[in-house]
N, C-alpha and C positions, 0 to 999 in steps of 0.2 A: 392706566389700569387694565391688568389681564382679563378675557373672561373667567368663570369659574371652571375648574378643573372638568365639573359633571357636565358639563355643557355639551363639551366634544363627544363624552362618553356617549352619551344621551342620543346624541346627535346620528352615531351612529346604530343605534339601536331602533332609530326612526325607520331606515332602512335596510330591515334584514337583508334582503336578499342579493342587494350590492357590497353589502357589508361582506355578507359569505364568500360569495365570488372573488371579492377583492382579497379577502384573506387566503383563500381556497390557491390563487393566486402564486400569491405571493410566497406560500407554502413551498410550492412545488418548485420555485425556482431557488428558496434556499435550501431545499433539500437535494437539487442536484447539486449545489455549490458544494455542501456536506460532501457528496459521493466524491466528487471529484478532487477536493481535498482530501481526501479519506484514500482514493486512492496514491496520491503523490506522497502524503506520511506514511503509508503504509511500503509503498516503494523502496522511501528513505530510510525507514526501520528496520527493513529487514537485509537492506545489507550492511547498517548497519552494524545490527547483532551476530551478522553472521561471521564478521571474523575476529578469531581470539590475537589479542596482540603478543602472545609466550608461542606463537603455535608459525611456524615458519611451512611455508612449501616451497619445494624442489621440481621445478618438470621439466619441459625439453624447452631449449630457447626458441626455437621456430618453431613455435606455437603460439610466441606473444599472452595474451590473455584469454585464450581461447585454448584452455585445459582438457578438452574432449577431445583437441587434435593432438595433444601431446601423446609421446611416443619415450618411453626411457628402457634403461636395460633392468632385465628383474635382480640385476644384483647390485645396483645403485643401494637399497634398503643398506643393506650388511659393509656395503663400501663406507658409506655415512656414520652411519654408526661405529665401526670402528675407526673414523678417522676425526670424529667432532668429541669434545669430551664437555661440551656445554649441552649433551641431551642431559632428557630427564632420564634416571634407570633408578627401579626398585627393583630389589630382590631379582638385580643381573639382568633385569628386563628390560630394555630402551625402546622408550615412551616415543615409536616411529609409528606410521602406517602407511605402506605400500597400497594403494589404490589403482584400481580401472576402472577409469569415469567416465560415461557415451549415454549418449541417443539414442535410443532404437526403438523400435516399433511393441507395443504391449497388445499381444487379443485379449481378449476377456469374453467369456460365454455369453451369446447373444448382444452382444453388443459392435459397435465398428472399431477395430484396432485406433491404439494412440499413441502417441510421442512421449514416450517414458524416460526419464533421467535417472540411468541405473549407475550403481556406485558398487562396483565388488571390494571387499571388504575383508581382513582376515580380523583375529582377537582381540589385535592389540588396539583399534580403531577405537574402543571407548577411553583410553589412556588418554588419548590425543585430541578427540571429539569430543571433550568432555559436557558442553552442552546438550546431546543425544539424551536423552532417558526414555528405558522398553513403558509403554503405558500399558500395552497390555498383551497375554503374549509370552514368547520366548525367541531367542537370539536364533536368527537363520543357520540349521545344519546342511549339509550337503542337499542339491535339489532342494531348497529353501529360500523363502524371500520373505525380510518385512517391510512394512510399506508404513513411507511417513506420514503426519498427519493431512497433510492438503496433495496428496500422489494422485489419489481419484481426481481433485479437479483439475490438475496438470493434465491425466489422461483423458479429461472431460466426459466423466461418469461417476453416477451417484456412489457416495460413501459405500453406500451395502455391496456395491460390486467388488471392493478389496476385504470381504471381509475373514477373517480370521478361519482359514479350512480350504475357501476357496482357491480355484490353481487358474494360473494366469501363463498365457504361455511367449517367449519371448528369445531370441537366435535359437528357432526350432526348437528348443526344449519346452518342457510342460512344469512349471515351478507351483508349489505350493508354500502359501501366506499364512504364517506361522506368528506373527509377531506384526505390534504398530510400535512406530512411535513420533516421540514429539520433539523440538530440540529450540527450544524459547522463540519460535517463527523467526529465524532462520529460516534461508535457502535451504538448507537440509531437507527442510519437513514434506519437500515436493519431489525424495526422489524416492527410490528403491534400489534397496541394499540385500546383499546375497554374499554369499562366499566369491573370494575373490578365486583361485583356482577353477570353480565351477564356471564361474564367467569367462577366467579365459580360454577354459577347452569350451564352454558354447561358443564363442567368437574366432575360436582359433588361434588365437593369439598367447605369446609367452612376456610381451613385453609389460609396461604399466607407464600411468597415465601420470600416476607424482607420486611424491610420499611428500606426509606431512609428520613434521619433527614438532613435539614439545621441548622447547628449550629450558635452561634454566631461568634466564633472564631474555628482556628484552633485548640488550645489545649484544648477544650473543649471536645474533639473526648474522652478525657482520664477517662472524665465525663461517656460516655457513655460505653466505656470498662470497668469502676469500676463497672456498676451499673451490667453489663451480669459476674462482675466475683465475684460475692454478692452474684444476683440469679441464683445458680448454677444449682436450679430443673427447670432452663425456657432452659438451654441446648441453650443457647446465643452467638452469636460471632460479634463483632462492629470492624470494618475494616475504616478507610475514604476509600474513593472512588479510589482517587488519587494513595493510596494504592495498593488497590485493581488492580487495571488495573497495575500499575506499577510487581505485581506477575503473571499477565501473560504476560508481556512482557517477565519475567523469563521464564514461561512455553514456550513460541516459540519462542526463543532461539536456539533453534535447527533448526526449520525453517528456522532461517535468517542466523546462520553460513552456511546450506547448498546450500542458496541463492547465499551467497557473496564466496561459491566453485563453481557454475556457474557460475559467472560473470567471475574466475580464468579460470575455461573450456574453455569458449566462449573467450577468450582473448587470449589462448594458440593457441586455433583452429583457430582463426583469426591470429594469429603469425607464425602458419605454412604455410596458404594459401598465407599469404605476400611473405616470403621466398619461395614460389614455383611459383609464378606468377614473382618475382624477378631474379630470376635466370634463367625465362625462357624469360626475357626481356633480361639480360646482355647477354646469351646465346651468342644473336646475334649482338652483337656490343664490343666485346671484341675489333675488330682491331679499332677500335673508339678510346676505350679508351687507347688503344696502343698507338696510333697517337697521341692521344693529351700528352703524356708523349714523346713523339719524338718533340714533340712542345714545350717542357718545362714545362710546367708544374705536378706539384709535385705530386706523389702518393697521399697523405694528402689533396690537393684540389679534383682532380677526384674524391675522396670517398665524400668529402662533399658534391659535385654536384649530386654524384647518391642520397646518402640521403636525399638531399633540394627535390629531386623529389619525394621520398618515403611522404615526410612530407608535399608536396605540397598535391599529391592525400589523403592522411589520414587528413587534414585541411577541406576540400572541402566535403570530409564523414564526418567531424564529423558537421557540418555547416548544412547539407544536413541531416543528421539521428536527429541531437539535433531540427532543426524545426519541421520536421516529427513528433517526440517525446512530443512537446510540443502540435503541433497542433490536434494531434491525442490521441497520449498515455497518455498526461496529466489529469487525471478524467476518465478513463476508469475504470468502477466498475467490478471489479470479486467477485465469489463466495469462502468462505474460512468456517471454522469451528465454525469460533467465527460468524458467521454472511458474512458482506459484506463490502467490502474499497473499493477505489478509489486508481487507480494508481497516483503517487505524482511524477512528476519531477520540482525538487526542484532545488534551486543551486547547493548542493550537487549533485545530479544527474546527472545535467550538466557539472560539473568540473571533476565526475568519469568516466562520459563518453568519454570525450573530452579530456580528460589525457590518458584515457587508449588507444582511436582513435591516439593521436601523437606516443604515446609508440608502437602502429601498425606500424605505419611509418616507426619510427628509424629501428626496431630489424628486422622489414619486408627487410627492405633493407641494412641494414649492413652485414649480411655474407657473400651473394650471391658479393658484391661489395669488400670485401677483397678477396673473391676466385676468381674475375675476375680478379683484380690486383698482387695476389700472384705471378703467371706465369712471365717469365721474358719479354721484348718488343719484342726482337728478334720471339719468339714464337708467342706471340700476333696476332704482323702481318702476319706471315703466315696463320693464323684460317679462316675456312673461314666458 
């Protein structure tokens, strides 16, 4: 025979103030578990979404996957173009975009310069980008720049510093932020876009970084890796997009295995601190559970009742950390390598949290409750 459900409850309402703690607790380490999940989905997400699988790019081969070193000729666009006939073209237009993609240094008034990922850009860029959409704003003219959604925390500076009017200045020129936008969090949304011409007389440069081609179809991509493994003196390399972002998922691989060893940390450390908050609960009520084995009931129930309590307060945390997480941690943009994401708690996030918060519970409170019951009653009740 189990004890009764209310007992445990009860039990712990006897003692608020370890009850708190213990919860208070156990709180805090399923809400890093949240972050740090939050951040590895959110990693995964965005580059995910960031590449279209109809949208092919072309840059230089000794560049490898490192597109900011690439270097192509500015007449590769119109080469391509007239020589693939699986682009997309409306009304004679082909659906390409010649790009110059770099690093460089952004000022901003009163603030310390930062690490910008600038993207020069000419018209045809929303043909091709077609996840881009202006939120608010208008499209960068000469001496113009608009800035994606998460650009400030890339440059690590608050939203208001890119705001619409304000002039940011960047290879010596002084630009003015005309335009935001957003591109479904995407890699995009952390860089800044300008005129592609403007960019290359600030840099000096005539050459460009890729074009990226809308195809017709998917295997059409195969069209355009024939034509780069033809013209072998143009030193060519055609990836899809999809691709592309899917190899460096590869690349931060390491990152995320070493993510999901802290989430194992933080779980282990929350497993100890259960078991030590637990055992210094049983400490004091050994003759309790004494008595209630003097009352009949079974070693096998007592343990369940300590555990229903372990699982009550680890419920109540993960309830308590998973709103917090949503309300708060959900869309919190950090700074990273590749740019800038948003934290993502996802389903996933919420079942890993909230599985690993009951898994607090159980392990938190199982050994401390076999080592109270080990002892025989006789002893028990003596304890004081």
């Amino acid at each position: 025979m189990l004890l009764p459900w209310e007992y445990g409850v009860r039990n712990l309402a006897r003692r608020p103030i370890h009850s708190g703690l213990t919860l208070l607790a156990l709180t805090t380490v399923i809400l890093l578990i949240f972050v740090v999940v939050g951040f590895i989905r959110g990693l995964e997400c965005s580059l995910t979404v960031s590449g279209d699988p109809n949208v092919t790019l072309v840059y230089s081969m000794t560049s490898e996957e490192n597109i900011e070193n690439s270097a192509i000729s500015a007449q590769i666009p119109d080469l391509l173009s007239a020589s693939m006939s699986a682009t997309v073209k409306q009304f004679g237009i082909a659906h390409h975009s010649p790009e110059l993609y770099l690093g460089t240094r952004v000022t901003m008034a009163e603030h310390s310069p930062g690490l910008g990922l600038v993207r020069g850009v000419t018209q045809s860029a929303p043909l091709v980008r077609r996840m881009v959409r202006i939120t608010e704003g208008t499209w960068p003219q000469s001496g113009e720049v608009m800035v994606g959604k998460l650009a400030a925390t890339k440059l690590g500076v608050p939203a208001e510093v890119l705001q619409i009017g304000n002039q940011i200045e960047m290879e010596g020129k002084s630009w003015k932020i005309t335009g935001r936008f957003a591109a479904e969090g995407s890699s995009f949304e952390s860089e800044i876009w300008c005129d592609l011409s403007d960019l290359q007389t600030a840099t000096k440069r005539q050459d460009l970084s890729l074009v990226a081609m809308l195809l017709n179809d998917r295997m059409a991509a195969s069209e355009v890796g024939l034509f780069c493994l033809e013209r072998k003196d143009l030193e060519l390399r055609a990836i899809r997009e999809s691709e592309y972002y899917q190899t460096l998922q590869e690349h931060y691989r390491p990152v995320r295995i070493l993510s999901w060893l802290i989430v194992g940390l933080v779980a282990t450390a929350g497993i100890f601190a259960g078991l030590n908050l637990m055992y210094g609960a049983l400490a004091g009520r050994i003759r309790e559970l004494a008595m209630l084995q003097v009352l009949g009931y079974k070693r096998i129930a007592i343990l369940v009742s300590v555990v229903q309590e372990g699982l009550v307060l680890a419920s109540a945390a993960s309830l308590i950390a998973g709103g917090f997480a949503i309300c708060w941690v959900n869309g919190l943009s950090v700074r990273f390598t590749m740019g800038a994401f948003a934290l993502r708690i996802d389903s996933l996030a919420i079942f890993v949290g909230c599985a690993i918060g009951l898994l607090l519970g159980v392990l938190g409170a199982l050994p401390p409750a076999l080592k109270a019951l080990h002892a025989s009653v006789a002893i028990n009740l003596k304890a004081v």
